[in-house]
VEXSEFI-928498 format. One record per residue (C-alpha): residue number from 1; residue in one letter; x, y, z. Coordinates in nm, 3 decimals, always signed. Layout:
<nodes>
<pos: NUM	code: A	xx: X	yy: Y	zz: Z>
...
</nodes>
This chain:
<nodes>
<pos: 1	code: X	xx: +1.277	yy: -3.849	zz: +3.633>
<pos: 2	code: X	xx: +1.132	yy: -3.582	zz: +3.409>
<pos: 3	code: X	xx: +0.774	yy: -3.628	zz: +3.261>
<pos: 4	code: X	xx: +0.807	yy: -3.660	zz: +2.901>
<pos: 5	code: X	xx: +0.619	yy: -3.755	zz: +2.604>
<pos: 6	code: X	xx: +0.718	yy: -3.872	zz: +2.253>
<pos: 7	code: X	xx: +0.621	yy: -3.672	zz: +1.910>
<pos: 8	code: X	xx: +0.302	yy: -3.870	zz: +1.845>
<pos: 9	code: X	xx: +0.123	yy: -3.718	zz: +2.183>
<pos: 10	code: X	xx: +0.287	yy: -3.389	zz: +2.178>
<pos: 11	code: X	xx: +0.132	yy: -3.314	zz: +1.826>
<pos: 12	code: X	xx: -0.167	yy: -3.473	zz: +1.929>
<pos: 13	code: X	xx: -0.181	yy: -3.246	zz: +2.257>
<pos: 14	code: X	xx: -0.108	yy: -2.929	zz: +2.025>
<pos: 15	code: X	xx: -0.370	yy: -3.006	zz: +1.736>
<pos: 16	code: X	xx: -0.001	yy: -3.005	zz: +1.513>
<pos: 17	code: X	xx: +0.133	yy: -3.272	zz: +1.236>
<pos: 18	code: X	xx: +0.509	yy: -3.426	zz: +1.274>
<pos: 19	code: X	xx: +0.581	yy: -3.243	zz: +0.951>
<pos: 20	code: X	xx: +0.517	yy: -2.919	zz: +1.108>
<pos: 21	code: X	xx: +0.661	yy: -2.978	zz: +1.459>
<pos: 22	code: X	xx: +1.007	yy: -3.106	zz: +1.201>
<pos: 23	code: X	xx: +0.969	yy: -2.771	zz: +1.071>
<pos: 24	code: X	xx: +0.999	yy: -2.543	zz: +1.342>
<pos: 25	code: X	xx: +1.227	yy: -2.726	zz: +1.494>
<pos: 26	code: X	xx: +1.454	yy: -2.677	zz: +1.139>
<pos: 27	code: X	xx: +1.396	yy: -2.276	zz: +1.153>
<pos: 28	code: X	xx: +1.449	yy: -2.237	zz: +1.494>
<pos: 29	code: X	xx: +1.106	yy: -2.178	zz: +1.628>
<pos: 30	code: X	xx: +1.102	yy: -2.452	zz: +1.838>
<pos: 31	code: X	xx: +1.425	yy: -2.586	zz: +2.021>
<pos: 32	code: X	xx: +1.574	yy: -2.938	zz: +1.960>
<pos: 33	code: X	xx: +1.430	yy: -3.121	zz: +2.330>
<pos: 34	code: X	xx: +1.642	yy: -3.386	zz: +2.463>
<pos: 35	code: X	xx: +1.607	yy: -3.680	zz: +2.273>
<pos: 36	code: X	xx: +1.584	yy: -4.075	zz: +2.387>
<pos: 37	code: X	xx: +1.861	yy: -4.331	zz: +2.398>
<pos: 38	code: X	xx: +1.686	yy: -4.449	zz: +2.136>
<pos: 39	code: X	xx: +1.728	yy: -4.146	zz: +1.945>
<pos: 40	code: X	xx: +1.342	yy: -4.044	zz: +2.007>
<pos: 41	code: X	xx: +1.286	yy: -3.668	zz: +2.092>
<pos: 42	code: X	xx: +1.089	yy: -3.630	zz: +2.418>
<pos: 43	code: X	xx: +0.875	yy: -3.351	zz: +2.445>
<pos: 44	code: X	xx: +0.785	yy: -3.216	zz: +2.821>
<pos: 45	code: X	xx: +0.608	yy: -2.902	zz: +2.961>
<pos: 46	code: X	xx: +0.872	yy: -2.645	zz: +2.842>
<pos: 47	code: X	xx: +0.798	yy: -2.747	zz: +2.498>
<pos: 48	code: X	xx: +0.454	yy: -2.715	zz: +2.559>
<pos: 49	code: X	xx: +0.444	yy: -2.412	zz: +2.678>
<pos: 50	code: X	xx: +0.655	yy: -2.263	zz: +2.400>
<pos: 51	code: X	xx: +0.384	yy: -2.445	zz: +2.124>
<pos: 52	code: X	xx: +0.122	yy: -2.270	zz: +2.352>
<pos: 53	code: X	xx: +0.341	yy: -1.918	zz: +2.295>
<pos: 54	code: X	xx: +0.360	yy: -2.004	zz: +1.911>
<pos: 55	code: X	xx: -0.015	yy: -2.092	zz: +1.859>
<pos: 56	code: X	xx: -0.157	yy: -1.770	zz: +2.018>
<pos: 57	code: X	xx: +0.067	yy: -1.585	zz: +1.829>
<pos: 58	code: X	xx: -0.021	yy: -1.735	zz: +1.494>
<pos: 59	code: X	xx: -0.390	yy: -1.671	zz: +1.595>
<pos: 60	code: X	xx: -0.261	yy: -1.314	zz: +1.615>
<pos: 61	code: X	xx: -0.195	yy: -1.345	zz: +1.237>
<pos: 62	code: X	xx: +0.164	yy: -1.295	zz: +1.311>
<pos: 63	code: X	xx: +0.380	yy: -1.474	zz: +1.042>
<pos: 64	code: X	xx: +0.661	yy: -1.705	zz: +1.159>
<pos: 65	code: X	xx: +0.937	yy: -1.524	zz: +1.123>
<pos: 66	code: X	xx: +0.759	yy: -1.238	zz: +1.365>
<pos: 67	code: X	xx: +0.697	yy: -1.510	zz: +1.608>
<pos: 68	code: X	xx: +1.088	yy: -1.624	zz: +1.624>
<pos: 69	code: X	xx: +1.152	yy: -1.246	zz: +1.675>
<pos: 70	code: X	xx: +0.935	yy: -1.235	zz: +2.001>
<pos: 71	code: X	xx: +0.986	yy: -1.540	zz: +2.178>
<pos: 72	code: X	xx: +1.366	yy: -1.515	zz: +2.073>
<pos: 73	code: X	xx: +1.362	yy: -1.236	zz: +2.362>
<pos: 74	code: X	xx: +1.037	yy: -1.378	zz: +2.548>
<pos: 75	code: X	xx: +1.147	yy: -1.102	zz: +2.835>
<pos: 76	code: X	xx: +1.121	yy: -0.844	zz: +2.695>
<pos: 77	code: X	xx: +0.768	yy: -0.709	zz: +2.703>
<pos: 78	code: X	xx: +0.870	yy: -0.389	zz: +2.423>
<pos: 79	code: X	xx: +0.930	yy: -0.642	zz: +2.147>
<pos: 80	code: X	xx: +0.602	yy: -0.811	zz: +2.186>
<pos: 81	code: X	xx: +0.422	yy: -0.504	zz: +2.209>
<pos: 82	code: X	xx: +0.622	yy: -0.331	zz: +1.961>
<pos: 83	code: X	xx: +0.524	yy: -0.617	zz: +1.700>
<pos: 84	code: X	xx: +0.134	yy: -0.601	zz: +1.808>
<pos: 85	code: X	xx: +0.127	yy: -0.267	zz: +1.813>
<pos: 86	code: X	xx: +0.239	yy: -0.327	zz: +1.413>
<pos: 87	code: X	xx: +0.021	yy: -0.567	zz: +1.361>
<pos: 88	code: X	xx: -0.298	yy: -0.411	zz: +1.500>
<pos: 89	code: X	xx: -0.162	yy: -0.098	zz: +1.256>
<pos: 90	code: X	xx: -0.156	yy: -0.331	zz: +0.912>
<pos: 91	code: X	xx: -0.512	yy: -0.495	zz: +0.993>
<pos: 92	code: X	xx: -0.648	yy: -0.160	zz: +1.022>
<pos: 93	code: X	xx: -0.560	yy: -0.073	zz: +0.651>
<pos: 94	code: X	xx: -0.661	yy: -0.421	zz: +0.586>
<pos: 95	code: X	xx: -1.004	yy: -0.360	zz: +0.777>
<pos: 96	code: X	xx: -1.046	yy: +0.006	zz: +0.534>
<pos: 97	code: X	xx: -0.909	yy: -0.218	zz: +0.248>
<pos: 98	code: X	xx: -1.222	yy: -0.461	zz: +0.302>
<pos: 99	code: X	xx: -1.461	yy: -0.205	zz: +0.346>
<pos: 100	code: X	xx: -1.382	yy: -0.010	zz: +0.047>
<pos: 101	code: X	xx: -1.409	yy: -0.347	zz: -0.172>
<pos: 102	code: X	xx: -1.770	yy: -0.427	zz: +0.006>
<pos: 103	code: X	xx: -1.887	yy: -0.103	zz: -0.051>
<pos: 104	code: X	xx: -1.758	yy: -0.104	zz: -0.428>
<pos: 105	code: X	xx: -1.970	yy: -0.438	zz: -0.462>
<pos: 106	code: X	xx: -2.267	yy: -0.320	zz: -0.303>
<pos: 107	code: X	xx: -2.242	yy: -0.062	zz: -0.566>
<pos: 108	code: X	xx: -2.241	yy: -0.295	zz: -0.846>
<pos: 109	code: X	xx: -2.509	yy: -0.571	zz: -0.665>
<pos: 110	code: X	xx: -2.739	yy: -0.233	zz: -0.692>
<pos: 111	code: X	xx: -2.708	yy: -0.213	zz: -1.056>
<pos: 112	code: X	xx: -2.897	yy: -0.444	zz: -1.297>
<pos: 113	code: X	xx: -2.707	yy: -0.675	zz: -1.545>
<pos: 114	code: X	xx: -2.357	yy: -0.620	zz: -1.470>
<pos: 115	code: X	xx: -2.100	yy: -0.758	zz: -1.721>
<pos: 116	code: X	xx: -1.769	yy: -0.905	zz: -1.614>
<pos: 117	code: X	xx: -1.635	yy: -0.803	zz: -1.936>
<pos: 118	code: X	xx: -1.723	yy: -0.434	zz: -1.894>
<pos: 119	code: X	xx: -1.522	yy: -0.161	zz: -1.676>
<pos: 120	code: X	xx: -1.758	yy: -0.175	zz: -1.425>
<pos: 121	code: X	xx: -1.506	yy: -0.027	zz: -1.128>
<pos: 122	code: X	xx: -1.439	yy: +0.345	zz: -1.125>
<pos: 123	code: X	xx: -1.056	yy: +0.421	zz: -1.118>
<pos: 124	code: X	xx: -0.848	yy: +0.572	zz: -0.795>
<pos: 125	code: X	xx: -0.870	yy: +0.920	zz: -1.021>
<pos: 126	code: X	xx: -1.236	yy: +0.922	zz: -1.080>
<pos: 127	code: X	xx: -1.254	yy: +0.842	zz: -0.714>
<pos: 128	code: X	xx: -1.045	yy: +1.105	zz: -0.616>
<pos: 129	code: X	xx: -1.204	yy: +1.387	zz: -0.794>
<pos: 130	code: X	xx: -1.533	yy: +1.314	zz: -0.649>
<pos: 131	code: X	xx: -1.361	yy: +1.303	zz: -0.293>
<pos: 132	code: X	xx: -1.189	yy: +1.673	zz: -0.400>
<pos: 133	code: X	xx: -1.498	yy: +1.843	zz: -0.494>
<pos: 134	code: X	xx: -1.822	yy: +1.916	zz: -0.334>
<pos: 135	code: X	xx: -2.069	yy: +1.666	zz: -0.266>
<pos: 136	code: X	xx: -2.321	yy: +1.882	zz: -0.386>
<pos: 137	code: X	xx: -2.130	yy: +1.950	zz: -0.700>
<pos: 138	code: X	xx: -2.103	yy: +1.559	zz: -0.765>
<pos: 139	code: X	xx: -2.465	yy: +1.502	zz: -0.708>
<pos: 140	code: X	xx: -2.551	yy: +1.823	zz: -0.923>
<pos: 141	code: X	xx: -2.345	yy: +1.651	zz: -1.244>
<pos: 142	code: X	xx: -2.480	yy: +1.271	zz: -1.180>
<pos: 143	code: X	xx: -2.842	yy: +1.423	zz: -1.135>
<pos: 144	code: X	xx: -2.804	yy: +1.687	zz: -1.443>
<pos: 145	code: X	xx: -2.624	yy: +1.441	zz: -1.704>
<pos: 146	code: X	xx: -2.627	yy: +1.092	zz: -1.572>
<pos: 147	code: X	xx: -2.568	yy: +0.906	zz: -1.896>
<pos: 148	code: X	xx: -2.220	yy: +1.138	zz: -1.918>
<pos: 149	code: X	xx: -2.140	yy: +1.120	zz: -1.593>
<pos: 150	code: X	xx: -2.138	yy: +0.701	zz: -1.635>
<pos: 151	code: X	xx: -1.964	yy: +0.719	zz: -1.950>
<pos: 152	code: X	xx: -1.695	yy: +0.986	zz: -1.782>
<pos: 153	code: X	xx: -1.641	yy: +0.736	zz: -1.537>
<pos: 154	code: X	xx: -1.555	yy: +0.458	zz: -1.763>
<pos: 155	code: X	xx: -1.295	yy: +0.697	zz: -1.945>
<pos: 156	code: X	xx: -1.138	yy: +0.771	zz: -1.646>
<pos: 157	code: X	xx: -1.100	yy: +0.374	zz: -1.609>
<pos: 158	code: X	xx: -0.945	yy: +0.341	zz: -1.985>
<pos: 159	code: X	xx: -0.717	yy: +0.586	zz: -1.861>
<pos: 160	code: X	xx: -0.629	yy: +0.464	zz: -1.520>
<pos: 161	code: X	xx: -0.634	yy: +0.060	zz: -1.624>
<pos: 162	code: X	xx: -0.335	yy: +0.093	zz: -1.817>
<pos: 163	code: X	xx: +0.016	yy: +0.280	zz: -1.855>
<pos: 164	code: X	xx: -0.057	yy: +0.489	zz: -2.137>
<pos: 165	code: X	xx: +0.275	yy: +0.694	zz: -2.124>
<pos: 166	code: X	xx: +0.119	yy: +1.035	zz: -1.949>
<pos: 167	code: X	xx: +0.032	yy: +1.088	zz: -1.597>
<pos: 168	code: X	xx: -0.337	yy: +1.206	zz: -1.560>
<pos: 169	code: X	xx: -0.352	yy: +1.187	zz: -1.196>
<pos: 170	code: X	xx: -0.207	yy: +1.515	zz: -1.116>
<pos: 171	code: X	xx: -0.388	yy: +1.700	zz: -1.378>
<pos: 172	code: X	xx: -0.732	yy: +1.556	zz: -1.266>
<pos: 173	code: X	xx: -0.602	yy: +1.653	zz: -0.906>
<pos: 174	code: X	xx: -0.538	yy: +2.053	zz: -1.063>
<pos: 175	code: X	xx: -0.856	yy: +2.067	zz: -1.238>
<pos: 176	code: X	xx: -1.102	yy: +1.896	zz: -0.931>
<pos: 177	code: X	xx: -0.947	yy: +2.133	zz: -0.709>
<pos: 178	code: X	xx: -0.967	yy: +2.453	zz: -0.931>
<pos: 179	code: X	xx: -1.325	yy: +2.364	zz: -0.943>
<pos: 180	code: X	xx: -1.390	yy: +2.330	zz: -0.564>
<pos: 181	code: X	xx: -1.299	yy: +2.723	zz: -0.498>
<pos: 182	code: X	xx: -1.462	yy: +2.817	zz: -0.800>
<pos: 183	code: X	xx: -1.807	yy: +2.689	zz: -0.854>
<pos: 184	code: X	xx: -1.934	yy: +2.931	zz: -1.085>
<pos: 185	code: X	xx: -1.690	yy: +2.783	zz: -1.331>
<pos: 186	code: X	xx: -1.764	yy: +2.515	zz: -1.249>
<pos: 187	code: X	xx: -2.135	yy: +2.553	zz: -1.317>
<pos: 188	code: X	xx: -2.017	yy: +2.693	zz: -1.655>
<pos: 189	code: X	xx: -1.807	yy: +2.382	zz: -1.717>
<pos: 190	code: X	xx: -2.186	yy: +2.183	zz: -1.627>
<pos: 191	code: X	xx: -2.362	yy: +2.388	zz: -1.900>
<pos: 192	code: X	xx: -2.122	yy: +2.245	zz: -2.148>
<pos: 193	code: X	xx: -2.196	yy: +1.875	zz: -1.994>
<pos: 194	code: X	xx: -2.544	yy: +1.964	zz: -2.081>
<pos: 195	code: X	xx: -2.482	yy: +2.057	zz: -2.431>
<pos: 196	code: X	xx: -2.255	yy: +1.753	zz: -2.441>
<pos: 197	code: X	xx: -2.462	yy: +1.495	zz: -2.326>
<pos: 198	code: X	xx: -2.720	yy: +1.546	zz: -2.602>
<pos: 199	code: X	xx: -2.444	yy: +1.515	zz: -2.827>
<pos: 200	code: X	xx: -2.518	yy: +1.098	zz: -2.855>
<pos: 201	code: X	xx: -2.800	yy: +1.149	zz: -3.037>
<pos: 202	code: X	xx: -2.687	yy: +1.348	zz: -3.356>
<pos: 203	code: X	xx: -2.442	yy: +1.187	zz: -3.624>
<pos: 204	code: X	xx: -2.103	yy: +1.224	zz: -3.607>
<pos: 205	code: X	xx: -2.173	yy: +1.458	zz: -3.921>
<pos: 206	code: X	xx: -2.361	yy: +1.735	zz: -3.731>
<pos: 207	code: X	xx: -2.229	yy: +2.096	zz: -3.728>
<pos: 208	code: X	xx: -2.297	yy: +2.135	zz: -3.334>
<pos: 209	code: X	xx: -1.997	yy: +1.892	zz: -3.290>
<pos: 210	code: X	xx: -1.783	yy: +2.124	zz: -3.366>
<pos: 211	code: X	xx: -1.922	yy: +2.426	zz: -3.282>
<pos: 212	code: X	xx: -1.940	yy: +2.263	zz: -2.911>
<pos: 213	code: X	xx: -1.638	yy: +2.153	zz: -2.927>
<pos: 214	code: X	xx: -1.470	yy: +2.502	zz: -3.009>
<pos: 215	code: X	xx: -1.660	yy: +2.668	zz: -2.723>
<pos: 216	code: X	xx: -1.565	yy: +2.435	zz: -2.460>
<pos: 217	code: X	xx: -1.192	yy: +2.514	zz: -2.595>
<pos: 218	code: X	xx: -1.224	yy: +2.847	zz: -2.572>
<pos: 219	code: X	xx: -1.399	yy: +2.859	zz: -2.259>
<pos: 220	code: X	xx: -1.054	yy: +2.663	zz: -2.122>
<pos: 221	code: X	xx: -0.855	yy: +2.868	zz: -2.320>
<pos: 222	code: X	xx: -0.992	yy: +3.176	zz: -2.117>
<pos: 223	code: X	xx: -0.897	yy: +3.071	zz: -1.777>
<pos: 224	code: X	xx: -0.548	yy: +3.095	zz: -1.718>
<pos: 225	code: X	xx: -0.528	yy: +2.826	zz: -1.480>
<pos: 226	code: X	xx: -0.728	yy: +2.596	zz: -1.678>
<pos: 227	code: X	xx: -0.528	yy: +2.674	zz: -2.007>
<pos: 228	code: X	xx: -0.206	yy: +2.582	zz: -1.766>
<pos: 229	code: X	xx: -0.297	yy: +2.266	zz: -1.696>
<pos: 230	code: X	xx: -0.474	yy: +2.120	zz: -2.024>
<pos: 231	code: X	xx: -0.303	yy: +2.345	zz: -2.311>
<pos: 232	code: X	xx: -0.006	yy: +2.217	zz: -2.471>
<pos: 233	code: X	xx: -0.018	yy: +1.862	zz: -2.333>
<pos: 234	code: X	xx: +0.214	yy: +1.678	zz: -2.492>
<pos: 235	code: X	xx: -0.034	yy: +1.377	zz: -2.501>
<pos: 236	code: X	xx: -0.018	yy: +1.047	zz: -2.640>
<pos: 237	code: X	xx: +0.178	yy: +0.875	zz: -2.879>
<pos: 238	code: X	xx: +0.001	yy: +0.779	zz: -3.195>
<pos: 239	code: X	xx: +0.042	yy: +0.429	zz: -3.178>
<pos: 240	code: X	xx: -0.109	yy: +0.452	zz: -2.853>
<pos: 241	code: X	xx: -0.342	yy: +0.738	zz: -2.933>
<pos: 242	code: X	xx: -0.547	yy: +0.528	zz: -3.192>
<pos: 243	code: X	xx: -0.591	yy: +0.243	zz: -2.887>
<pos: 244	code: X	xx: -0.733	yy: +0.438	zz: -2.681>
<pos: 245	code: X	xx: -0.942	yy: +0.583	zz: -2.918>
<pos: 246	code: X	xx: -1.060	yy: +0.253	zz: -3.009>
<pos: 247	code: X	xx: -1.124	yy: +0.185	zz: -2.601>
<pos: 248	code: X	xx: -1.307	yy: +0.480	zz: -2.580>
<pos: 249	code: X	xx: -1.531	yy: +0.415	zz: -2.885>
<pos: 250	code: X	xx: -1.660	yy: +0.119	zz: -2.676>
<pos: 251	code: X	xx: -1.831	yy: +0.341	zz: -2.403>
<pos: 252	code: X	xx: -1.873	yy: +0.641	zz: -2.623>
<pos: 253	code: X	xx: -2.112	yy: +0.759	zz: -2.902>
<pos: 254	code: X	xx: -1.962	yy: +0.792	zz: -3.239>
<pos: 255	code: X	xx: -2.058	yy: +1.195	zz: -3.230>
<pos: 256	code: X	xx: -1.883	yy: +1.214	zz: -2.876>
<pos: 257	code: X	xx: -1.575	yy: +1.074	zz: -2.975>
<pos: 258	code: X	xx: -1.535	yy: +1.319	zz: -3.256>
<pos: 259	code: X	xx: -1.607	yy: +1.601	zz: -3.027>
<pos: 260	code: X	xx: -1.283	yy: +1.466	zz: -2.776>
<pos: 261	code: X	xx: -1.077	yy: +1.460	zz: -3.075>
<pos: 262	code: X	xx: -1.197	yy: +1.818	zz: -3.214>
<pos: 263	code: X	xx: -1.183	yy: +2.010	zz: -2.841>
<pos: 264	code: X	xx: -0.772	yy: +1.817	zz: -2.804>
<pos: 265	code: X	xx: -0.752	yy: +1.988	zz: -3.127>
<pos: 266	code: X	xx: -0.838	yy: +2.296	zz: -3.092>
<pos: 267	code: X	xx: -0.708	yy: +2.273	zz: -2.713>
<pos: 268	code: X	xx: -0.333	yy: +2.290	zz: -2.868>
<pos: 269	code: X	xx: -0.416	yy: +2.581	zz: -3.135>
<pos: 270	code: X	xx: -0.382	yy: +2.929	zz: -3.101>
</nodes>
């Protein structure tokens, strides 16, 4: 006489519900056992031992359907390593995932007064192009012209937050790189910052806005490369174009914004 027990101990024994023992028996995770005259399942040790299986697995994090996979061929020692091997793959780039996400709220626990409502995480294309360039050049531009170099960042999140009709990504990716091999135009491209960042304290009125903003289109304009990759951009729509504008004018000074929209002009003239 085999040594059985009915569904009551067996989910007791396995820390399970009914409900959930019901369940894998309906997908096939867990066989049918041989049931009672009475119509009762009975549940022995090959059951157990196949709930044992089922609950290391899930402590794996392997989903269900994995778990069928395996044990569907429990002899065959490729499958289950095959499947962990997987696994242990896709919680690595969760374990990089998590890191990056602490270390982008350690950031922000640093700062004081943090609003929700503000774009307080720097887009994947800000990020890259301080991964492309130098460290030293990154430090050089935060140290020289912080207060631009926080309001650049929150541009680059208007941009990257939402599908404005252009793809940016590739031409930030042309223009960090550029910069990387040559740092003395890059340096060049810092003196503007410079000029630029003292730009928030004049009136929108003041000549230097456009005076700055023709010299930093002409300095562009005299790099092949550079006048490649920014000149004749088809840019936005206008319906689009006054949005973003209006964005921008949220993390902007008024005299700033009228120097993007002078250097974009003279950017496409001759």
């Amino acid at each position: 006489m085999k040594n059985q027990i009915n569904i009551s101990d067996f989910v007791k024994l396995t820390g399970s519900t009914p409900k959930t023992i019901i369940y894998y028996h309906k997908i096939g995770l867990l066989p049918e056992p041989e049931r009672s005259k009475s119509g009762y399942r009975l549940y022995g040790a090959t059951e157990l031992a196949r709930m044992q299986s089922i609950n290391h697995l899930k402590s794996l994090g392997l989903e269900l359907k994995r778990i069928k996979e395996v044990l569907g061929d429990s002899r065959n020692d490729k499958t289950l390593r095959e499947v962990l091997e997987s696994l242990r793959f896709d919680l690595e780039n969760q374990k990089q995932s998590l890191e990056e996400r602490i270390a982008k709220i350690d950031i922000l626990l640093s700062e004081v007064n943090v609003r929700v409502d503000e774009n307080f995480c720097s887009s994947p294309s800000f990020q890259m192009i301080t991964e492309i360039l130098m460290p030293e050049q990154i430090e050089n531009y935060a140290q020289t012209c912080p207060e631009l170099f926080e309001q650049q960042r929150k541009v680059f999140g208007i941009l990257g937050d939402f599908n404005w009709g252009e793809d940016y990504e590739e031409t930030f990716r042309s223009l960090a790189e550029y910069f990387k091999v040559h740092p003395e135009q890059y340096q060049l491209s810092l003196d503007y910052r410079m000029r630029l960042s003292k730009l928030s304290k004049l009136s929108e009125d003041d000549p230097e806005i456009d005076i700055l903003a023709r010299e930093s289109a002409d300095f562009i304009k005299s790099i092949p490369q550079l006048r490649a990759m920014l000149c004749n951009h088809p840019g936005m729509k206008k319906p689009l174009e006054s949005v973003y504008l209006d964005m921008v004018a949220r993390v902007i000074s008024p005299a700033r914004l009228k120097h993007m929209q002078l250097f974009q002009k003279y950017l496409g003239s001759e």
